[in-house]
C-alpha positions in Angstrom: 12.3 21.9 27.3 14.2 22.1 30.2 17.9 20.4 31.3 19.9 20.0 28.6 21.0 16.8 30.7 24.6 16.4 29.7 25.9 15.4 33.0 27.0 12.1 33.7 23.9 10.8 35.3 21.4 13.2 34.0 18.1 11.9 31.8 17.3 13.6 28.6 13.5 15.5 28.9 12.7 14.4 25.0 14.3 11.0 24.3 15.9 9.6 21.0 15.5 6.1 20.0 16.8 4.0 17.1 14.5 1.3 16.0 12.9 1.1 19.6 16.0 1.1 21.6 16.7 3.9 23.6 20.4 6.4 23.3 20.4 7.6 26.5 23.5 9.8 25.7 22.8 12.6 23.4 26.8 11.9 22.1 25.5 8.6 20.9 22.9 9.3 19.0 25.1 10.0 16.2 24.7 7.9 13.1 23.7 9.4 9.4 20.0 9.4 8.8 20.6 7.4 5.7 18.3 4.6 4.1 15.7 5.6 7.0 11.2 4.3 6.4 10.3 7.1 8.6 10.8 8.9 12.1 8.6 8.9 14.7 7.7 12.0 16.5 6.0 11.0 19.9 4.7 14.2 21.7 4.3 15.0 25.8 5.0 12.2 28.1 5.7 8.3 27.1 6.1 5.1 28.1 3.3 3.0 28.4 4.2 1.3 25.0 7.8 0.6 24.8 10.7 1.2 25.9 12.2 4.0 28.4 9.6 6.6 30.1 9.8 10.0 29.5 8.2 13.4 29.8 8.9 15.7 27.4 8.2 13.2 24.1 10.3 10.9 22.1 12.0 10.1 18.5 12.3 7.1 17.0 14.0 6.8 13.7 13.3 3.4 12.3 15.9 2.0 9.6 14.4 0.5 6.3 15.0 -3.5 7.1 15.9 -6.1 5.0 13.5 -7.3 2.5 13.5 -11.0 2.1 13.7 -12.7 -1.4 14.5 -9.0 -3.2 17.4 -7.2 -4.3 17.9 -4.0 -4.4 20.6 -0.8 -4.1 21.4 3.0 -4.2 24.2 5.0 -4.3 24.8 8.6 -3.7 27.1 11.4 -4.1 27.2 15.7 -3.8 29.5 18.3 -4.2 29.4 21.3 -2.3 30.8 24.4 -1.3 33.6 24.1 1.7 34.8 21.4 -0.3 31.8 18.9 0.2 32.3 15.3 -0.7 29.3 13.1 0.6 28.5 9.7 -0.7 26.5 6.9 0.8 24.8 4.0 -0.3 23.0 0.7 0.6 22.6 -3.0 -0.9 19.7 -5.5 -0.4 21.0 -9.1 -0.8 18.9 -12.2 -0.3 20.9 -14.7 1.4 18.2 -17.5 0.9 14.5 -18.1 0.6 13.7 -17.0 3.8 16.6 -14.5 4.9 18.5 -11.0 3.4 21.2 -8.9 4.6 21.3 -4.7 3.6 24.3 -3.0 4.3 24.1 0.8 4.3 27.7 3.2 4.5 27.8 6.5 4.4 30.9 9.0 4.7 30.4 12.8 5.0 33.2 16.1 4.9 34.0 18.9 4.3 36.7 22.0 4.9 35.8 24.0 7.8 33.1 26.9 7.9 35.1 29.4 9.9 38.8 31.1 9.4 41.4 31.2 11.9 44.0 34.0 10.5 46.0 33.5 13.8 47.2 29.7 13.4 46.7 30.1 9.5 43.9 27.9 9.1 40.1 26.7 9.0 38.3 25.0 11.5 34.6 23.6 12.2 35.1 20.8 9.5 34.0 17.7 9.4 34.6 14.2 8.2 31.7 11.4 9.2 31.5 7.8 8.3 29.2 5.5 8.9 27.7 1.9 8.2 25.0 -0.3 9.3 24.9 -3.9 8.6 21.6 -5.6 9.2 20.4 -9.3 8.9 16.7 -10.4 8.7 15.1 -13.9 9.0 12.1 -15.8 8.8 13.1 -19.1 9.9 9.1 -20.4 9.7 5.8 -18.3 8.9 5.3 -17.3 12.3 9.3 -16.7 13.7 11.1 -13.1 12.8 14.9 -12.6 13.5 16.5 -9.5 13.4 20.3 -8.7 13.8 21.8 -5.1 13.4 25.6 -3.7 13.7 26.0 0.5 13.3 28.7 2.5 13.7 29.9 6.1 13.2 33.3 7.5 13.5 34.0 11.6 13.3 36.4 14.0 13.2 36.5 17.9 13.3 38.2 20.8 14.8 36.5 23.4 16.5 33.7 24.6 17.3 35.2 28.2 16.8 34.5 30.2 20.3 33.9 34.2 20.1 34.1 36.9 22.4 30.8 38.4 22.4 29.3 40.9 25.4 32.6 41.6 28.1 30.7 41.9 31.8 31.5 45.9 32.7 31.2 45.0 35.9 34.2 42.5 36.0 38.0 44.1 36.0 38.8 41.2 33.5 36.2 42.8 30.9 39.5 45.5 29.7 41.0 41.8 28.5 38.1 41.4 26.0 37.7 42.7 22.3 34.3 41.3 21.0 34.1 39.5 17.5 31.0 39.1 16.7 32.1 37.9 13.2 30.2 34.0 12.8 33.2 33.6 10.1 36.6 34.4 11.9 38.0 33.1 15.3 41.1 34.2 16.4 41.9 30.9 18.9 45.2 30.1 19.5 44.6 26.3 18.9 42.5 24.6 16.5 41.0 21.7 18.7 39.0 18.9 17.9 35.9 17.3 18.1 36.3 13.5 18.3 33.7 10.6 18.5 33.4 6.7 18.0 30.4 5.2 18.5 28.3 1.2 17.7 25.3 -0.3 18.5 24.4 -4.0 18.3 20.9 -4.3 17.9 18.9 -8.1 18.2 14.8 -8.9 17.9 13.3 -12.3 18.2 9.1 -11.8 17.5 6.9 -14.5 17.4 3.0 -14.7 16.6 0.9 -17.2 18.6 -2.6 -17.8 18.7 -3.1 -15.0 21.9 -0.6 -12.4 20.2 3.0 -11.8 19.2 6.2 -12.4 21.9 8.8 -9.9 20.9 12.6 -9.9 22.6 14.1 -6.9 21.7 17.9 -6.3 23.3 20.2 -3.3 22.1 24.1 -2.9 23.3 25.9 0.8 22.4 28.8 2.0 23.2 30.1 5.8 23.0 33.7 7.4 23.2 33.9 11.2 23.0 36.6 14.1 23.1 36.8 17.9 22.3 38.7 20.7 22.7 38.4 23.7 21.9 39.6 27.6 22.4 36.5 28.8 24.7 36.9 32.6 24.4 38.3 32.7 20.6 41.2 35.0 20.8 41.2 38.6 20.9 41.1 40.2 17.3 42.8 43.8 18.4 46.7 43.6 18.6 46.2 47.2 20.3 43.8 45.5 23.0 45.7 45.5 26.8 44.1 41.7 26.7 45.8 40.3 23.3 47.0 37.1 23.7 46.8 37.8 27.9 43.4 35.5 28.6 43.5 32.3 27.0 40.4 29.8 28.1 39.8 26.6 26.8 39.1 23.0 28.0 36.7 20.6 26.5 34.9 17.1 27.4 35.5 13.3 27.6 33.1 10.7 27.7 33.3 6.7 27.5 30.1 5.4 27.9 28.1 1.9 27.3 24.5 1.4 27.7 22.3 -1.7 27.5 18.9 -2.5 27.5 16.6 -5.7 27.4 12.4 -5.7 26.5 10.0 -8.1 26.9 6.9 -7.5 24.6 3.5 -9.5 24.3 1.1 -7.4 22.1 -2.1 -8.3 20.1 -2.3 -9.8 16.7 -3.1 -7.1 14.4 -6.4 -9.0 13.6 -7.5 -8.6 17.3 -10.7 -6.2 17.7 -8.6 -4.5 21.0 -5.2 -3.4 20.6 -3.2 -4.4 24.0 0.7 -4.8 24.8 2.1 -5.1 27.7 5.7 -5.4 28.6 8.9 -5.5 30.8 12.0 -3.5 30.3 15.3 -3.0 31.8 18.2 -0.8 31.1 21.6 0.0 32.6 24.0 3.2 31.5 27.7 3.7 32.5 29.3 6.8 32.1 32.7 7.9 32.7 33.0 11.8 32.2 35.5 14.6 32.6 34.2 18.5 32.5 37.8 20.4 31.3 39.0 23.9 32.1 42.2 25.3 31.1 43.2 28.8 31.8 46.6 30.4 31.2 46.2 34.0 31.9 48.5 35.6 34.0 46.5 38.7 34.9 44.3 36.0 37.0 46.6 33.8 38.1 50.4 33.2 37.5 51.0 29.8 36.4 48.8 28.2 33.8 45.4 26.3 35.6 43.9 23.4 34.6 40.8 22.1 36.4 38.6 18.9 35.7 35.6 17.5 37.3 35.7 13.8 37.0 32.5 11.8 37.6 31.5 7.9 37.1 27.7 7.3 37.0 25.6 4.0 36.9 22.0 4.4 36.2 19.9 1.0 36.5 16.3 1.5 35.5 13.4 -1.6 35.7 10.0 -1.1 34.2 6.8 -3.1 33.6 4.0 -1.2 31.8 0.7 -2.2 29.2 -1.3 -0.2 27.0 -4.7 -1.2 25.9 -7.5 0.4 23.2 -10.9 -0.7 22.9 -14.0 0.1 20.7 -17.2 1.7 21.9 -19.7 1.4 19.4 -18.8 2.0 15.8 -16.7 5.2 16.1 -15.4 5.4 19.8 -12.4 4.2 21.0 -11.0 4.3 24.7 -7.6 3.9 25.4 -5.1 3.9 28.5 -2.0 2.9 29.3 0.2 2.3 32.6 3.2 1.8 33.6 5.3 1.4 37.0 9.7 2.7 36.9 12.5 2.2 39.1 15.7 4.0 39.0 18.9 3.1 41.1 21.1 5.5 40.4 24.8 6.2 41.8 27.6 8.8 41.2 31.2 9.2 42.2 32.0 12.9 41.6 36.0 14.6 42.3 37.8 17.3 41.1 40.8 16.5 42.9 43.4 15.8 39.7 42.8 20.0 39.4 45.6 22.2 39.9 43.1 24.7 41.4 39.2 24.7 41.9 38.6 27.7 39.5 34.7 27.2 38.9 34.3 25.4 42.0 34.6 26.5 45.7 36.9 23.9 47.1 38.7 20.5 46.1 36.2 17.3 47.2 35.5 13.8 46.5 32.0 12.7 47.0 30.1 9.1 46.8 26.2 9.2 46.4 23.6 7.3 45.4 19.7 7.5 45.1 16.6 5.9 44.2 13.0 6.2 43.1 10.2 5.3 41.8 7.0 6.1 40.1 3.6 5.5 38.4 3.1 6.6 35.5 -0.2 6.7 33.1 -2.7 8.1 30.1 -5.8 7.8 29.2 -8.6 9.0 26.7 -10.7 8.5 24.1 -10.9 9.1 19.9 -14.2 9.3 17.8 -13.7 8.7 14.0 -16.7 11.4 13.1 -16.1 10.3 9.4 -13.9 8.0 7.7 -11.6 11.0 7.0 -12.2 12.8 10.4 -11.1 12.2 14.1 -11.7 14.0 17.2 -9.7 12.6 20.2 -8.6 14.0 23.9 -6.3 12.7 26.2 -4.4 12.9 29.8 -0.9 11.5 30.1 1.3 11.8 33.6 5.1 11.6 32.6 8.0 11.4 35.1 11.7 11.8 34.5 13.8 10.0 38.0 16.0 12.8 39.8 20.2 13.0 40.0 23.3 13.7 41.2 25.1 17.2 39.6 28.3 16.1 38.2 30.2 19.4 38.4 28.6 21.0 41.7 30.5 24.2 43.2 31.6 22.2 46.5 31.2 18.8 48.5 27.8 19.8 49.8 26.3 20.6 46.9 27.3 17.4 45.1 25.9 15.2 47.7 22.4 16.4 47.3 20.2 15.2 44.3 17.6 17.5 42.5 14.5 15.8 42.7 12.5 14.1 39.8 10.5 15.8 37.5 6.5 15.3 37.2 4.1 16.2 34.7 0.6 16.3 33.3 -0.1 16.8 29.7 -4.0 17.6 28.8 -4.8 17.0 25.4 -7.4 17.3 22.5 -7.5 17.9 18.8 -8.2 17.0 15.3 -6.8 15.2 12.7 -9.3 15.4 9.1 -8.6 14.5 5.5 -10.5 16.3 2.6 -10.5 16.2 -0.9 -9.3 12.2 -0.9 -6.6 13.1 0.9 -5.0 16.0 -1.5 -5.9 18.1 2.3 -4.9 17.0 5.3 -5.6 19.3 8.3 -4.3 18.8 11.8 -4.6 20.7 14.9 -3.9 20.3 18.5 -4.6 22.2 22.0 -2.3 21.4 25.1 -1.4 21.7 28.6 1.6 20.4 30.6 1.5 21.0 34.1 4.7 20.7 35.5 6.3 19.8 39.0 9.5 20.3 40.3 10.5 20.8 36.7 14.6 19.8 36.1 16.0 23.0 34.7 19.9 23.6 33.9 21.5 27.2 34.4 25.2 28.0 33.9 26.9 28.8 37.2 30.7 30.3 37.4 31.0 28.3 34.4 29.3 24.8 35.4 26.1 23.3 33.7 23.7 22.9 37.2 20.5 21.1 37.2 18.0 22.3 40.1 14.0 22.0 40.2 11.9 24.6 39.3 8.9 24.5 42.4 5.8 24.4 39.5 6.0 25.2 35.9 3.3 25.3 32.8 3.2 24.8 29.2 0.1 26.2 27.2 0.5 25.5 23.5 -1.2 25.2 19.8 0.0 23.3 16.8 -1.1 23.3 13.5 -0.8 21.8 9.8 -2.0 22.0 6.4 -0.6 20.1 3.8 -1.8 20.3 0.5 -1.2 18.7 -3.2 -3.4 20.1 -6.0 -3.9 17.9 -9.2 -1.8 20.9 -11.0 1.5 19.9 -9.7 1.5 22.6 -6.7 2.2 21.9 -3.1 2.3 23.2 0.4 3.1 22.2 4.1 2.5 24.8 6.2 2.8 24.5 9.9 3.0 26.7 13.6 3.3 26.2 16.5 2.5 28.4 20.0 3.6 27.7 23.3 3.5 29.9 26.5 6.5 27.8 28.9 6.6 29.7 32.2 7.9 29.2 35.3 4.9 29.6 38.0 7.3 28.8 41.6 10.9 28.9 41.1 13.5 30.8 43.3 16.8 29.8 43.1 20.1 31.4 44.9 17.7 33.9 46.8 16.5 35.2 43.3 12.5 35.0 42.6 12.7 33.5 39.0 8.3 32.9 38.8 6.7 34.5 35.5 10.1 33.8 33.3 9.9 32.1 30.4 11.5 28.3 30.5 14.6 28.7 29.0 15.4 27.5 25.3 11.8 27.5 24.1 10.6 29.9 21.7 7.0 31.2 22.1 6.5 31.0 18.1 7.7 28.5 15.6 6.5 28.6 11.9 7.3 26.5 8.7 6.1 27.2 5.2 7.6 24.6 2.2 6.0 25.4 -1.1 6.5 22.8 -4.1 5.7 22.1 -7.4 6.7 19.1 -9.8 5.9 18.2 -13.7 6.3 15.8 -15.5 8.6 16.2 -18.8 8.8 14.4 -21.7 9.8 11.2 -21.9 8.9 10.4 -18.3 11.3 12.9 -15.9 10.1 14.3 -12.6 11.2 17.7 -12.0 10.2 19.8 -8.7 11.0 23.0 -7.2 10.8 23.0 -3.8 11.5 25.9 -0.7 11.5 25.3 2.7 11.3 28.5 5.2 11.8 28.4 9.3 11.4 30.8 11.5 11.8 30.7 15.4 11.2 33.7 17.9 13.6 34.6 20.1 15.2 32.3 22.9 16.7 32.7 26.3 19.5 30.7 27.3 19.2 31.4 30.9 16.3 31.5 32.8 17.4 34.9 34.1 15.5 35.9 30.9 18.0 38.9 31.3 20.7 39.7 28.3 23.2 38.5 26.8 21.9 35.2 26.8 19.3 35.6 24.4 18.9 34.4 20.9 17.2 36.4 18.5 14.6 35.3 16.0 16.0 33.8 13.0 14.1 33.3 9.3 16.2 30.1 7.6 15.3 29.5 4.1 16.4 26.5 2.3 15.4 25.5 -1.5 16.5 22.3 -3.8 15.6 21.8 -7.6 15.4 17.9 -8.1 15.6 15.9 -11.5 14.1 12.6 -11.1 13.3 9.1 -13.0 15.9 9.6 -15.7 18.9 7.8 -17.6 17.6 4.6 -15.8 17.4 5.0 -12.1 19.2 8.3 -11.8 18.4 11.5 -10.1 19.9 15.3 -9.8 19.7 17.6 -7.0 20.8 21.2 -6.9 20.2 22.3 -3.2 21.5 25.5 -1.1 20.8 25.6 2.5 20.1 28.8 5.1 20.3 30.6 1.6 20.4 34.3 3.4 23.0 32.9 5.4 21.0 33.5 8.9 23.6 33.6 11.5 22.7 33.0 15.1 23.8 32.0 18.2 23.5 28.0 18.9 25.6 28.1 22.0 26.5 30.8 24.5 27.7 31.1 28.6 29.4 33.7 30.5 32.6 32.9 32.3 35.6 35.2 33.4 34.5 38.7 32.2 32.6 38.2 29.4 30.2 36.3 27.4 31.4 34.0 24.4 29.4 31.9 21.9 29.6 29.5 19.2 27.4 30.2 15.4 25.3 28.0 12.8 26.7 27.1 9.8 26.5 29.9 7.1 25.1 29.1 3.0 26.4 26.3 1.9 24.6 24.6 -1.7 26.0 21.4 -3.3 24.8 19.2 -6.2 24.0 15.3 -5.8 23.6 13.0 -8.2 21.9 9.5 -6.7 21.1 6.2 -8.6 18.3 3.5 -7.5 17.9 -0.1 -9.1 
C-alpha cells in the first residue's frame, strides 16, 4: 500500500520485525526463513503492543529458541535446476541445567535465471549464507535471558533490465528495440547485487507478583550495493540505437539501526490482559541513488550523477494495551499509544558530473518533527466455544520526511507530511467439526489522510501526499482436513484502494486506483497425505496464486501496468522414514508465469525487470 519507502529517511507502510525488533530498512530484512515457530501477520494499523507504530500492518517472524535441558538437530539439502545447491541446518545443545545454545546456518545458490549472449554469460544468480547463533537462560524460576547473533551475506549479478514500451513521443525512442524476452538481456555489464548484514538481539523478562518486566534491545547493521545495466541492451545489430544508449547506475546503502523497549505486561494467570510500555529507536542511513549514462546522441562525454543523502531518524514512544471481560463471553479491549519522531536529512548531488534527473546541482540541510496519538478499540463475543464475533477501530499514523532524490533545492527542503489513518473492523473467526473446519472472514475500512504515495519522476522515486484516500476490503478462508487424508486452504481477498483527493503537478489524480494493489487476490492449495506401510507419510500437495492486474504508477495509464498472473506451485513429500529422514520433489511457478516485478520509464522508453521462471529441485532433510 502506498510508498515503497526506500529513501534514506522514509518509513515502511507495512513493517517487518524479527522476534519483536523492528528492520526499519527493507535491505535488512534479509536473513533465510530457516528453523522459524511461526510468522505473525498483524493487519491495519499497530502499535499499541510493542514495538514501532505503523499503519499499514506488521510481520513478525519469530525464530524457534533454545530449549533448555534437550537436544536436538536437522539438516537439509536440495538440488535443483540452475544448478541449485541449498543446505541448512540447526543444533540444540544444552549447555547446563538451566541454559542451551541452537545454532542455525544456512547457505543458498544457484546459476543465474537469465542469458546474456552479449558478454557470454548468465546473470540473476545467487549465492546466500546465513547463521544465527542464539543463547537461552533461566538463571532462577522466575528470570529469562535471551542472547541472539544473525547474519547474512549475498552475492548476485543482475537483475537483468529490458527494454520494454520506447515513448513515441520522445526522439530518443529510434534508440530502442524492445525485448520483451524474461530469459535474455543483452547488457553490456553483468553487475552485482551485494549485501552484508547482522543483528544482535538481547531480552531480560522477569515475572513478579503484579506481572512480567521484559527489556528487549536489538542492534542491526546493513551494507548494500548494486549495479546493474538499466535499459538491457539493444537485441537488433540493424537498430540505429545498438550499442548507442547505455544506462545504468545502481544503489549504496550503510546503515545501522537500534532500538531499546521497556515492557511490563500481565501474568498470563491474570483475569485482564494489560501491557504497557516505552520504546525508543534511532536509524542512520547513508545512501547514494546512481546514474550512469554514456550515450552520445544525448550528450557527448559519458555522465554520471549521484544523489547522496545522510538521514537520522530518532523515534520515542510510550503506549499500553489492555482487555477486559464483560460477562462470560464479552471482551472489551483498547489500546494507546503517544510517538515522537525527530527526523533530519542532509541531501547533495553535487559529486555529479551533470544533474540529468534533477534540475540543478544543490546541497540542502533539513530537519523536522512530529508527533502523534495513536489508538484502537473494540470488543469480541465468544458466541460458542468454537465461534467469535469481534469489531474494532484502530487510528494508525506513519511520521512525514524529507525526499532524498528531489528534482532541485526547493523541492528537497520541503517534507511530505505524515500519513493518518482509520481502519473499521468486524468479522468472524468459527471452528466446526472439532476443528477439521475453520472458517474466517473479515469486512474493512481504512480511511486515509494525506496518504504517502511514491511515483517515479524523470527517473527519481518521489514521495508526496495524497489529500484523502480509502480502502474497502473483504477477506476470506476456509481450511479444511477430512478424516480421509484430503485437504484444502482456500482463501480471497477484495479490496477497492482509491484515491478520493489527490492532484499532483497540476494533474487531477482522484478516482485512481492506489498504485501496487490488486483489487483481487485468490489462493487455492489442495493436499492429501497417507499413510504407507511401515509407518511413511506421503502427501501431494498444490498451491495456486492468482493476482489481478497492478498499476505501478498512479497515473493508472499504460505501460506501467502489471497484468494478472496465475502461479502454480506443487511438491510431493516422503516423510518419517529410514529414521528421521524425509524427501521432497517440488517445482515452483510450474507454467513458468512471467511478469513484470519492477518497471519505470526513463530516457525514451520504459524498461523492467521479470520473476523468476520454473525452477523444481529435490531435498532430502534429516531430524533427530
Amino acid at each position: 500500500m502506498g510508498a515503497s519507502a526506500r529513501g534514506a529517511g522514509d518509513e515502511p507502510s507495512a513493517a517487518a520485525f524479527l522476534d519483536d525488533i523492528y528492520i526499519g530498512r527493507s535491505g535488512a530484512f534479509a536473513f533465510d526463513v530457516f528453523d522459524v515457530e511461526r510468522i505473525e501477520v498483524l493487519k491495519g494499523p499497530q502499535g499499541t503492543l510493542y514495538g514501532r507504530n505503523v499503519v499499514g500492518g506488521a510481520v513478525n517472524v519469530i525464530t524457534k529458541k533454545p530449549e533448555i535441558g534437550a537436544f536436538d538437530a536437522s539438516v537439509s539439502a536440495t538440488y535443483g535446476n540452475y544448478n541449485r545447491v541449498d543446505g541448512s541446518g540447526f543444533v540444540n545443545l544444552p549447555v547446563s541445567d538451566r541454559s542451551a545454545l541452537r545454532l542455525t546456518a544456512s547457505r543458498r545458490s544457484h546459476d543465474g535465471y537469465v542469458r546474456n549472449p552479449e558478454i557470454h554469460r548468465d546473470v540473476d544468480d545467487q549465492e546466500t549464507t546465513s547463521a544465527r547463533l542464539q543463547y537461552a537462560a533461566e538463571p532462577t524460576d522466575s528470570l529469562r535471558v535471551l542472547l541472539s547473533i544473525d547474519g547474512t551475506r549475498d552475492r548476485a549479478t543482475g537483475p537483468a533490465g529490458h527494454v520494454m514500451e520506447p515513448d513515441a513521443s520522445n526522439p530518443l525512442s529510434n534508440f530502442y528495440t524492445p525485448n520483451p524476452d524474461p530469459d535474455v538481456t543483452y547488457g553490456s555489464y553483468p553487475g552485482y547485487q551485494n549485501r552484508d548484514t547482522w543483528g544482535l538481539r538481547a531480552e531480560v523478562s522477569n515475572d513478579f507478583d503484579f506481572g512480567t518486566m521484559t527489556v528487549l534491545g536489538g542492534y542491526r547493521e546493513l551494507e548494500l550495493g548494486f549495479r546493474y545495466d538499466f535499459d538491457g541492451g539493444n537485441p537488433n545489430p540493424m537498430s540505429p540505437g545498438y550499442n548507442q544508449i547505455n544506462i545504468g547506475g545502481g544503489e549504496d546503502e550503510n546503515s545501522d539501526m537500534s532500538s531499546l523497549e521497556l515492557r511490563l505486561a500481565s501474568l498470563p494467570s491474570s483475569e485482564i490482559d494489560w501491557v504497557v510500555g516505552l520504546y525508543y529507536y534511532n536509524q542512520k542511513v547513508r545512501k547514494s541513488d546512481i546514474l550512469t549514462l554514456d550515450a552520445a546522441v544525448v550528450a557527448p562525454i559519458p555522465i554520471y550523477e549521484e544523489f547522496y543523502a545522510d538521514a537520522t531518524t530518532k523515534s520515542y514512544a510510550a503506549f499500553g494495551d489492555l482487555t477486559v471481560p464483560v460477562g462470560e463471553k464479552w471482551s472489551v479491549f483498547g489500546g494507546l499509544r503517544y510517538s515522537y519522531d525527530d527526523k533530519t536529512m542532509s541531501v547533495n548531488n553535487l559529486n555529479s558530473d551533470a544533474p540529468l534527473r534533477a534540475d540543478e546541482f544543490y546541497d540542502v540541510d533539513s530537519s523536522v518533527h512530529y508527533d502523534d496519538w495513536t489508538w484502537r478499540a473494540g470488543a469480541k463475543y465468544q458466541v460458542t466455544s468454537d465461534d467469535m464475533l469481534y469489531a474494532s477501530v484502530a487510528r494508525g499514523y506513519r511520521s512525514g520526511g524529507l525526499n532524498s532524490d528531489a528534482g532541485d533545492a526547493a523541492a528537497a527542503a520541503v517534507p511530505y507530511r505524515p500519513e493518518h489513518a482509520i481502519q473499521y473492523e468486524i468479522g468472524q473467526k468459527s471452528a466446526f467439526l472439532g476443528g477439521s473446519l475453520i472458517w474466517n472472514n473479515t469486512l474493512f475500512y481504512l480511511d486515509y489522510s494525506d496518504m504517502q504515495t511514491s511515483q517515479r519522476e524523470n527517473g527519481r522515486n518521489v514521495i508526496s501526499n495524497a489529500g484523502r484516500a480509502h480502502v474497502f476490503g473483504y477477506e476470506t478462508q476456509l481450511i479444511a482436513n477430512a478424516s480421509n487424508g484430503f485437504g484444502a486452504s482456500i482463501a480471497y481477498a477484495y479490496m477497492d484502494a482509491t484515491f478520493d483527493e489527490f492532484t499532483e503537478g497540476g494533474v487531477d489524480y482522484s478516482g485512481n486506483r492506489i498504485s501496487r494493489t490488486p483489487k483481487h487476490k485468490l489462493t487455492i492449495s489442495p493436499s492429501y497425505s497417507t499413510i504407507l506401510p511401515n509407518g511413511p507419510w506421503l502427501t501431494f500437495a498444490v498451491d495456486y496464486r492468482y493476482t489481478s492486474k497492478i498499476f505501478d504508477d498512479n497515473t493508472n495509464q499504460p505501460p506501467e501496468l502489471r497484468d494478472p498472473t496465475h502461479f502454480i506451485d506443487a511438491r510431493i513429500v516422503l516423510e518419517n522414514f529410514g529414521n528421521g529422514l524425509s524427501l521432497s520433489l517440488w517445482g515452483k511457478n510450474l507454467t513458468d508465469e512471467r511478469t513484470r516485478v519492477w518497471q519505470g520509464g526513463l530516457l525514451g522508453s520504459n524498461f523492467a525487470q521479470f520473476n523468476e521462471p520454473t525452477t523444481y529441485g529435490l531435498t532430502l532433510s534429516w531430524k533427530h
